[in-house]
C-alpha positions in Angstrom: 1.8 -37.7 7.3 -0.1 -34.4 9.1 3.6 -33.0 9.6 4.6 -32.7 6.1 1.6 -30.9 5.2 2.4 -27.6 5.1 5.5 -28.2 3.9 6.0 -26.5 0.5 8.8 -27.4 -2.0 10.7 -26.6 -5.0 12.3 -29.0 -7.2 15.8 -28.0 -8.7 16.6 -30.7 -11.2 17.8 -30.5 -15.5 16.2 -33.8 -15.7 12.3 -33.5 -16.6 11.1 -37.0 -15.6 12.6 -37.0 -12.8 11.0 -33.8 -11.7 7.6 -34.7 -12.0 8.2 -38.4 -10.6 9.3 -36.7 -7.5 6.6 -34.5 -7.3 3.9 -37.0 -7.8 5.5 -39.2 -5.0 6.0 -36.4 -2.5 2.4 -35.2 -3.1 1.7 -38.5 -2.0 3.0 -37.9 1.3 1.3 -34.6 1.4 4.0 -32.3 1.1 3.4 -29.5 -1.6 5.5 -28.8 -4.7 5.0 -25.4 -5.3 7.5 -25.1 -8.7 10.2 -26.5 -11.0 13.0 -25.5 -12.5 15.6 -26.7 -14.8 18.9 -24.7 -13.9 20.2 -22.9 -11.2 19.5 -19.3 -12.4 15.5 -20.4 -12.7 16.2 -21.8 -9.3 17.2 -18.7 -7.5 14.4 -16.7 -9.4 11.8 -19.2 -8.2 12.9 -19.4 -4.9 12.8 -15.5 -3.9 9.8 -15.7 -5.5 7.8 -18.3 -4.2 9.6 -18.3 -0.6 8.9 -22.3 -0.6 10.2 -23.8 3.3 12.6 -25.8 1.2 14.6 -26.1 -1.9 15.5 -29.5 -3.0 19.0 -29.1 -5.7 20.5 -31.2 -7.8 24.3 -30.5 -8.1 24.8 -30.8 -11.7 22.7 -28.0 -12.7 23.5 -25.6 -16.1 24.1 -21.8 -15.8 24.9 -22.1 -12.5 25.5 -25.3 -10.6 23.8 -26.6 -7.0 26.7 -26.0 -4.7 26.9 -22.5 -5.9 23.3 -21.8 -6.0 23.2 -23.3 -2.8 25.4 -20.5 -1.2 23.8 -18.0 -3.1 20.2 -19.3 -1.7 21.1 -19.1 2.0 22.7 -15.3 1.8 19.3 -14.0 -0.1 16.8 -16.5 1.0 17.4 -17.8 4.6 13.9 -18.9 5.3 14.0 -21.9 2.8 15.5 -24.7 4.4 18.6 -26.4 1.4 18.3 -30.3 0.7 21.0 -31.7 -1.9 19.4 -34.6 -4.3 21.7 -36.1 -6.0 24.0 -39.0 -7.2 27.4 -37.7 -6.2 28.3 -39.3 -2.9 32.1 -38.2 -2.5 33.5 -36.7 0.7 34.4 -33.4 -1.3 30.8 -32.6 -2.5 29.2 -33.0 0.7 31.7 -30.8 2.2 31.4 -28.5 0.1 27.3 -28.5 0.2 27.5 -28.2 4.1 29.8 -25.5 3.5 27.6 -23.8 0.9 24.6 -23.7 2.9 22.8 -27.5 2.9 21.7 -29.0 5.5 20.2 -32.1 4.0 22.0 -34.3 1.4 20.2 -37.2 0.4 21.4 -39.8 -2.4 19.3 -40.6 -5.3 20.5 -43.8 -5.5 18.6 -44.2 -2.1 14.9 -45.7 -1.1 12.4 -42.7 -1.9 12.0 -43.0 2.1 15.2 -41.4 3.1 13.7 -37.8 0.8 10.9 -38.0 3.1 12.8 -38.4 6.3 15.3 -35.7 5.0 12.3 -33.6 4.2 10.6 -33.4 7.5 13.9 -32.8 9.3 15.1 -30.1 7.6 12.0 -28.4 7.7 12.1 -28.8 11.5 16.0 -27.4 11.7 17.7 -30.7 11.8 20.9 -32.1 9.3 19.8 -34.9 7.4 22.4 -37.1 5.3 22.0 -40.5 3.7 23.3 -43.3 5.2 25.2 -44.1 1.8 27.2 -41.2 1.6 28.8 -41.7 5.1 27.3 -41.6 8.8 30.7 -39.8 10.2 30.8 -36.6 7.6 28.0 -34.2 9.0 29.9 -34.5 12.7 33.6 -34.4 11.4 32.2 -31.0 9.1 30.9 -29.8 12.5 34.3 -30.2 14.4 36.9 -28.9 12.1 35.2 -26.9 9.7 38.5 -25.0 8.7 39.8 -28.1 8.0 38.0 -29.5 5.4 39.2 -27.5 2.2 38.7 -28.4 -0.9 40.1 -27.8 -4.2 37.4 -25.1 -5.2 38.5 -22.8 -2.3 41.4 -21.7 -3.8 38.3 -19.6 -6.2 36.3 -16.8 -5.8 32.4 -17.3 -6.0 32.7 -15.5 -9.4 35.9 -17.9 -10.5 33.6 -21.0 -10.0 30.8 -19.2 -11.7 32.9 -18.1 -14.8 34.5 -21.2 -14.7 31.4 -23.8 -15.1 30.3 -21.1 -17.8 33.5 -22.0 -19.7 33.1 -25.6 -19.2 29.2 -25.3 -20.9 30.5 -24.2 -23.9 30.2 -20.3 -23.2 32.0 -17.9 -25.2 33.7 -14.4 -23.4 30.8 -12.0 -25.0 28.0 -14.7 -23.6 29.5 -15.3 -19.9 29.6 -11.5 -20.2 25.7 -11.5 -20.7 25.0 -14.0 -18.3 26.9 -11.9 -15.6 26.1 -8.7 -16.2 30.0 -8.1 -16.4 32.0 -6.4 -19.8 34.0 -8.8 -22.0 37.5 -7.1 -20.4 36.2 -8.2 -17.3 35.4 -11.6 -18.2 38.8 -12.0 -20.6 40.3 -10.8 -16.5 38.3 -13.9 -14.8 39.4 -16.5 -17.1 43.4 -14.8 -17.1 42.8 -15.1 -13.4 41.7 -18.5 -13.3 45.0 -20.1 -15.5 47.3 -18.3 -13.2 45.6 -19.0 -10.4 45.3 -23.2 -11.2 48.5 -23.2 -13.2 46.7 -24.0 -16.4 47.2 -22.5 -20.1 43.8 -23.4 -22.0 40.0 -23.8 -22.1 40.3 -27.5 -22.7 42.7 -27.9 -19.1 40.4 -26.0 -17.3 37.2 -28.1 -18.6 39.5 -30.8 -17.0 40.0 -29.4 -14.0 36.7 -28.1 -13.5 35.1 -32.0 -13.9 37.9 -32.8 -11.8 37.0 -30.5 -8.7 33.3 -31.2 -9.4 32.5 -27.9 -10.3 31.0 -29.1 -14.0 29.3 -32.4 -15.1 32.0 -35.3 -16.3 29.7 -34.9 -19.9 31.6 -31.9 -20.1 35.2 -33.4 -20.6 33.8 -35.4 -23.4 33.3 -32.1 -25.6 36.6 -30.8 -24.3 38.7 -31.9 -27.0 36.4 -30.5 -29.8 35.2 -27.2 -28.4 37.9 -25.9 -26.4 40.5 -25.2 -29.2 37.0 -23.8 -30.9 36.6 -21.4 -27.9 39.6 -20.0 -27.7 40.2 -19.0 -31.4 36.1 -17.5 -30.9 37.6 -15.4 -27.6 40.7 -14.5 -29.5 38.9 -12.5 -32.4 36.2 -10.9 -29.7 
């Protein structure tokens, strides 16, 4: 379609396959993938980078996840336009996507059509979500924005961040690298965080951040093993 030709693209995705199956149907329809990435720290890089008219995230991304990137994207890169792909099609994580920045959110489980449709709207400046995930969300969002809270607003940007890092299995001295922040700081984040949420350990807050979809549910199935792990590893740092 001549519209969608200029359209260039970046896909934000963990999964590989899925990736280059996109790409290969999108070029297909003429619209231009101009890079990959696997996480949401390659993501941002690419993006200011490349300057690509639009951004297509997963939410479940490592290092730092879609709904976070998603509000990082739109403060340092407001020309490229945010679509959400992915399988999650709860109230609370479109909320929170239109909130971060999105303005399309299309279901994967969803005929490859509706990423096309999706695509050329957002690149023209108009919302786009599927039909599966609920006709009446974008224009209740729009009406009471103060409203819809979730559970994740009770966190700072750099709680939620800290906070998926925990749930991936990172220790104090390597969320500390990741961030650019000292260890002190870090131990202060995660002391933060159990006061804040009313927990007491690593393998609660994995809980809580699967829970509040702020981590993958894969992550609560290492809880139990790594958790007690972690916090003997953060006690002797």
């Amino acid at each position: 379609m001549d519209e969608s030709k200029t359209i260039t693209t970046i896909l934000i995705d963990d999964h590989k396959m899925f990736r280059q199956g996109i790409q290969l149907l999108l070029e297909r329809e003429g619209i231009g993938i101009v890079g990959h990435a696997a996480n949401g720290h390659e993501g941002l890089s690419l993006v200011e980078q490349l300057r690509p008219n639009l951004a297509l995230l997963d939410v479940d991304l490592p290092l730092l996840n879609g709904i976070e990137l998603a509000s990082r994207l739109r403060k340092e890169c407001p020309w490229t336009g945010l679509i959400m792909l992915t399988a999650y099609r709860n109230h609370d994580y479109v909320v929170r996507a239109l909130r971060a920045g999105a303005i399309g959110y299309v279901w994967k489980g969803a005929d490859f059509s509706e990423l096309v449709i999706a695509i050329n709207a957002v690149s023209q400046g108009q919302a786009f979500i599927s039909p599966a995930v609920s006709n009446g969300i974008l224009s209740s969002y729009l009406k009471n924005e103060t409203g819809l809270l979730t559970k994740m607003d009770v966190l700072t940007p750099r709680q939620r961040q800290v906070l998926q890092l925990i749930t991936e299995g990172r220790s104090n001295k390597e969320i500390a690298a990741l961030l650019s922040l000292s260890v002190k700081c870090v131990e202060k984040h995660r002391s933060d965080l159990m006061k804040r949420l009313d927990l007491h350990n690593t393998a609660e807050l994995v809980m809580y951040a699967v829970e509040s979809g702020i981590a993958r549910a894969a992550s609560i199935y290492c809880a139990a093993s790594v958790a007690g792990a972690l916090d003997l590893v953060n006690e002797t740092e």
